[in-house]
C-alpha positions in Angstrom: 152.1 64.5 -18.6 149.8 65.0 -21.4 146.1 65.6 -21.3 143.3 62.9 -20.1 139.9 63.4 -21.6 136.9 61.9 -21.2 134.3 61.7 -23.9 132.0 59.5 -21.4 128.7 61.2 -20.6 129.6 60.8 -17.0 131.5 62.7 -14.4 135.0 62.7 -14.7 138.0 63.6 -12.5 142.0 62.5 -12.5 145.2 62.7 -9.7 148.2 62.4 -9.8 149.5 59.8 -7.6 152.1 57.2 -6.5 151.3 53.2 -6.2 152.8 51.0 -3.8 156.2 50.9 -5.0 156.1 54.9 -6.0 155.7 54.5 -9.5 154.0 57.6 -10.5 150.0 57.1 -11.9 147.4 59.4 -12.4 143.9 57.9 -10.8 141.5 58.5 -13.5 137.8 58.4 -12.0 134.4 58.1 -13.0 131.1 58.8 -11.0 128.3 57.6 -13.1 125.0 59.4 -11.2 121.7 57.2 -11.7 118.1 58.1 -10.4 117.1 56.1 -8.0 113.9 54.3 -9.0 110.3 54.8 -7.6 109.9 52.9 -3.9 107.4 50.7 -3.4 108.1 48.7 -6.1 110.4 46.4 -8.0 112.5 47.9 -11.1 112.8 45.7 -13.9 114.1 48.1 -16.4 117.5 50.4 -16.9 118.5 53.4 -14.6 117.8 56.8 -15.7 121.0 59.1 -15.9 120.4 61.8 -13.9 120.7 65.3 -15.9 123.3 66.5 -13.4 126.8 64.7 -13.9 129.4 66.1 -11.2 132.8 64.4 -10.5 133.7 62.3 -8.0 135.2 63.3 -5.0 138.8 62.9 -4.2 138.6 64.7 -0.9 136.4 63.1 2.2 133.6 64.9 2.6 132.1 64.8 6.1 128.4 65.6 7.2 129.5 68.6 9.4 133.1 69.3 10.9 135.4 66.8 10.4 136.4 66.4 14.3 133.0 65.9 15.5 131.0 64.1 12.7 131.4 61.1 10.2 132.0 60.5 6.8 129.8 61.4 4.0 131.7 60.5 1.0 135.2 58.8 1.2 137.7 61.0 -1.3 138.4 58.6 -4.0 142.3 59.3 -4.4 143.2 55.9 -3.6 145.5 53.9 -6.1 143.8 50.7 -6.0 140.5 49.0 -4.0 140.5 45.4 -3.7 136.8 45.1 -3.8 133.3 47.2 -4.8 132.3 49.5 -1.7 128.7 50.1 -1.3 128.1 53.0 0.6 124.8 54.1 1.8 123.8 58.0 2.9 120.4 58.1 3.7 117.6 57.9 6.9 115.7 55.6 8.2 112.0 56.4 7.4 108.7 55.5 9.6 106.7 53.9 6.8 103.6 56.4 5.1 105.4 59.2 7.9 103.7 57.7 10.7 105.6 57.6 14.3 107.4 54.2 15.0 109.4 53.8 18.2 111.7 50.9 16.1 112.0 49.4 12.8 114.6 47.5 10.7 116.7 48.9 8.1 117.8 46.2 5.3 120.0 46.6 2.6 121.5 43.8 -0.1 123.8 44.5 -3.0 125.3 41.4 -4.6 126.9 39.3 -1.9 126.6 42.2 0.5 123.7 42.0 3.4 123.5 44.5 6.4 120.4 44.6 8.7 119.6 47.5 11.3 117.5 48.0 14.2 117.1 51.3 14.5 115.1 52.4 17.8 114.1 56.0 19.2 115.7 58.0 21.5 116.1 56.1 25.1 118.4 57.2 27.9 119.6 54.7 31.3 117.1 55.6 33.7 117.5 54.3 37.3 115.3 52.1 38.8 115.5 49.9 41.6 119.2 50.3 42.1 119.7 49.2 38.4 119.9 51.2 35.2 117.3 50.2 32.6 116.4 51.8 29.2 113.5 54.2 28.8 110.7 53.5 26.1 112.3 54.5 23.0 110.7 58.2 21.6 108.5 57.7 18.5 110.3 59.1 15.3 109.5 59.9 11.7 112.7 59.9 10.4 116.6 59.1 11.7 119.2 59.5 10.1 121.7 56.7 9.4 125.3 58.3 10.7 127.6 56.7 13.2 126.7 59.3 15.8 123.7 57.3 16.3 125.5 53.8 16.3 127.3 52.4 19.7 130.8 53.8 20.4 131.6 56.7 21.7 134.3 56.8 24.4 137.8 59.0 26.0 141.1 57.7 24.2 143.0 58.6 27.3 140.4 56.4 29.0 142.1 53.1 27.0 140.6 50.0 25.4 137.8 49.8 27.7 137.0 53.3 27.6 137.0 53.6 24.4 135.6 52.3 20.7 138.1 52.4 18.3 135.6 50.8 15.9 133.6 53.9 16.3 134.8 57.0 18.3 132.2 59.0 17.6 129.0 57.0 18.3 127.1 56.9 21.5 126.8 54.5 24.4 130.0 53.5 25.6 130.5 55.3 29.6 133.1 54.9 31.7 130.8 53.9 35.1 126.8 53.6 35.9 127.0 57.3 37.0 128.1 58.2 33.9 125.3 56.7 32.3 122.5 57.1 34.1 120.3 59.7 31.8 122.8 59.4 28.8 121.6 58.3 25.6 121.6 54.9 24.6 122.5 54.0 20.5 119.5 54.5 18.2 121.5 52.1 15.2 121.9 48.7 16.7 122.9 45.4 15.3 119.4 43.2 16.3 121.6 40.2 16.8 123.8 41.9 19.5 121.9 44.8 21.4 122.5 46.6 24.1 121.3 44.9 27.1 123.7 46.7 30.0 125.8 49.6 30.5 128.5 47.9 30.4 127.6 45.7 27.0 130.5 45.7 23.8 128.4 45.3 21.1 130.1 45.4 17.4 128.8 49.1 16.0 126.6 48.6 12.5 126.5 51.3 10.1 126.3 51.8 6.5 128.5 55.0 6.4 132.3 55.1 4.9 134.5 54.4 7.9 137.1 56.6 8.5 140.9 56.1 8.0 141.7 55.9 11.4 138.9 53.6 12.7 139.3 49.9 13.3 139.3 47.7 12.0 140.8 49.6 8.7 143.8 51.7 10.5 144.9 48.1 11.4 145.7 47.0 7.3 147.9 50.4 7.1 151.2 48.7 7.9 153.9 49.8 10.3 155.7 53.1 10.0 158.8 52.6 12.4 162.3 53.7 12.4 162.9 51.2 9.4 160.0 52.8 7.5 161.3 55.9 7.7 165.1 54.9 7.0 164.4 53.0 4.3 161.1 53.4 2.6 159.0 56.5 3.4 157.7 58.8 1.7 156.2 55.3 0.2 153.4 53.3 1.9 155.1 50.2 3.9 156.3 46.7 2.8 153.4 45.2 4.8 150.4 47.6 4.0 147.5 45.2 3.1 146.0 46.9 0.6 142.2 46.4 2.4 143.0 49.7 4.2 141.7 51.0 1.0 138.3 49.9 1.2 136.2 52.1 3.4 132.8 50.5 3.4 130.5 48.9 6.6 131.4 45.5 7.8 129.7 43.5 5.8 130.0 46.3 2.7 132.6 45.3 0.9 132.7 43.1 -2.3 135.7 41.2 -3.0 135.8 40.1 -5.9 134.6 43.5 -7.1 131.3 43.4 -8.2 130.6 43.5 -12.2 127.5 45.5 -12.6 124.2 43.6 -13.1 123.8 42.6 -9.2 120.1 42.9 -7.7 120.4 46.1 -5.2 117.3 45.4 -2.0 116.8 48.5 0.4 113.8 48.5 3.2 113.1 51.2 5.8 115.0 54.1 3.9 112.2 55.6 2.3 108.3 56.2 3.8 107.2 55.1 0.7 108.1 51.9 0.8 111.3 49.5 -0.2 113.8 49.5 -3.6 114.5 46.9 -5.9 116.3 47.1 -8.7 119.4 45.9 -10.9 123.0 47.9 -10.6 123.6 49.2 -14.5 126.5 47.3 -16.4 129.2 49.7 -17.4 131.7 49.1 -20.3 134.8 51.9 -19.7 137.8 52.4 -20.9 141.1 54.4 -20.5 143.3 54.5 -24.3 146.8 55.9 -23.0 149.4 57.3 -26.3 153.0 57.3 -25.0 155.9 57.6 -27.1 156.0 54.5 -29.0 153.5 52.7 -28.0 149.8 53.0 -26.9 148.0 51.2 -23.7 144.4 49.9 -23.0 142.5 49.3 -19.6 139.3 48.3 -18.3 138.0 51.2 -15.4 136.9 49.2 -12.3 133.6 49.7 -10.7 135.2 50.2 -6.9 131.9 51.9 -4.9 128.6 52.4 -5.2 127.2 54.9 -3.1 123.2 54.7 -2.4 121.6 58.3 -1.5 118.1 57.4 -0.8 117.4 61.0 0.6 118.5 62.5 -2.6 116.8 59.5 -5.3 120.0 59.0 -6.3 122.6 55.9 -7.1 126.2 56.3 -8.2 128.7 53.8 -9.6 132.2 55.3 -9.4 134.7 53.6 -12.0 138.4 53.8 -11.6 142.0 53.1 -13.2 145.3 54.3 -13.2 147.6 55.9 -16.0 151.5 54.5 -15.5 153.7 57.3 -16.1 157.6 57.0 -15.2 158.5 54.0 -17.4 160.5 56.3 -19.4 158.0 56.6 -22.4 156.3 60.3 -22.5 153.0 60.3 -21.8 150.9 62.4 -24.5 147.1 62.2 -24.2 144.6 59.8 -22.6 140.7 59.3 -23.2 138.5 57.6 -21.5 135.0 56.6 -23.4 132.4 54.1 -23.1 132.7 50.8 -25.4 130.3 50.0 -28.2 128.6 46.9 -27.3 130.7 44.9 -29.9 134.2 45.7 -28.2 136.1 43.6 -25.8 136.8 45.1 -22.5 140.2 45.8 -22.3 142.2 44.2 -19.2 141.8 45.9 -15.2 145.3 47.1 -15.0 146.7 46.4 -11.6 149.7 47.9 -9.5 152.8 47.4 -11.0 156.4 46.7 -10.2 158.8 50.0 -10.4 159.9 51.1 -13.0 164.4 51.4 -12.8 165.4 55.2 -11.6 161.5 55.8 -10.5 162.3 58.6 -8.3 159.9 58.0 -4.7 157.0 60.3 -4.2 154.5 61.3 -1.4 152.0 58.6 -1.5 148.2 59.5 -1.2 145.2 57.7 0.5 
């Protein structure tokens, strides 16, 4: 394989990898870093770049050890995501720093809309005979992981003891003993709180979900005996290709969104709300093989909103096909002039004849 450059002013980082039908790529990746603008207030005009351009990430990145805490960033290694990701790392903020016991956490990008309550510290107290919730603790500032949203739970305790949708969040006990003086969720969908001990609610976040959550372990396809006789190291014949997209319920954009979508945040800053316009960018990826050259368009697959930080990035991606028996011998990857036509979104192809199967990576 030849060299991939990238004369874009953004961050930049490539893998090699296999698609679906182990046709060797390389994921070429972009993370384009923005400044988040002023709260309070709407935008109206472009993003600043920020000064500071690193790559994306193709590892997950977690907010502490990976067995006991959640996603930060999801590792961007995938061949292909069927939609935009919007990903937001951030706190929920008391507005002007003064103590709330409860506010509401709203975000909108595009066709995407999420809205938390997010409540102080309560426990199950006993009262009566019953269990009911304390007064929620006043707070300045909570942070928006899945550790604070419902789940929790023992897998050897099953289905009803525990949720799959989020293993590591709170709330979910086995019996009313368990419960009583254990912490109730602080992240709570306002349509469908928790009203009991015993209460399912769907968990809300706005954190990547992990790999083995539901409902995304479900669209990974079956890896039986027949897999592994007859098409591993290679992803299955029924992987839907959804497993891909790690966003929230409710954060996923399919189609992908374009750039140019209105992006609405409340409750994430003390300050005061965002509102601004997602930047439109024009990539793309010029691949020379022997005897013959090849143009794509780089996707924009996640957006990733770090409140905390002032900071919005747009992550870009396509993929370089390698094993069609032409020798690869540079790539570069640049932003288009305004007057160029954007080059077609390449998308997963059938395999090449005498492909030889490789390890496939998520």
């Amino acid at each position: 394989m030849g060299p991939i450059e990238n004369l874009s002013p953004y961050g930049f980082a490539c893998l090699p990898n296999v698609d679906r039908h182990g046709q060797e790529i390389v994921v070429v990746a972009v993370a384009a870093h923005f400044e988040l603008p002023r709260p309070g207030r709407v935008h109206r005009g472009p993003l600043v770049r920020c000064e500071q351009q690193p790559p994306p990430h193709f590892d997950d990145v977690y907010w502490g050890d990976p067995a006991t805490t959640s996603l930060r960033y999801e590792g961007q290694s995938a061949y292909s995501r069927p939609g935009t990701d919007v990903y937001l790392s951030g706190s929920a903020h008391a507005p002007n720093g003064r103590p709330v016991r409860q506010l509401n956490v709203d975000l909108g990008v595009g066709p995407c809309r999420v809205r938390a309550r997010v409540t102080g510290d309560r426990v199950w107290v006993s009262a009566g005979g019953t269990l009911r919730a304390s007064p929620p603790a006043p707070f300045v500032r909570m942070p928006l992981v899945w550790e604070r949203a419902y789940g929790g739970g023992d897998i050897d305790a099953g289905p009803r003891g525990y949720e799959a949708r989020n293993p590591l969040g709170v709330g979910l006990y086995a019996s009313v003993e368990a419960a009583t003086n254990a912490a109730l969720p602080n992240i709570e969908d306002p349509r469908t709180p928790v009203g009991e001990p015993g209460s399912r609610p769907r968990p809300i976040g706005f954190g990547p979900v992990a790999r083995h959550w539901l409902p995304r372990a479900s669209f990974a396809g079956t890896y039986d005996d027949h897999w592994k006789r007859s098409r591993a190291p290679l992803w299955p014949d029924d992987l839907d290709e959804r497993f891909f997209l790690a966003a929230a319920p409710g954060l996923s954009a399919i189609p992908h969104l374009q750039g140019g979508e209105s992006v609405v945040m409340s409750g994430v800053h003390p300050e005061g709300g965002f509102g601004f316009v997602l930047p439109t960018l024009r990539l793309s990826c010029k691949s020379a093989f022997r005897g013959g050259v090849e143009r794509v368009g780089l996707r924009f697959d996640a957006l990733i909103l770090e409140p905390d930080e002032g900071r919005v990035s747009l992550i870009l991606r396509a993929n370089v096909q390698l094993g069609r028996g032409a020798e690869h011998r540079h790539s570069l990857v640049r932003a288009l002039e305004a007057w160029e036509p954007m080059p077609p979104i390449a998308q997963a192809q059938a395999p090449a004849r005498n492909v030889k199967p490789r390890e496939a990576r998520s």
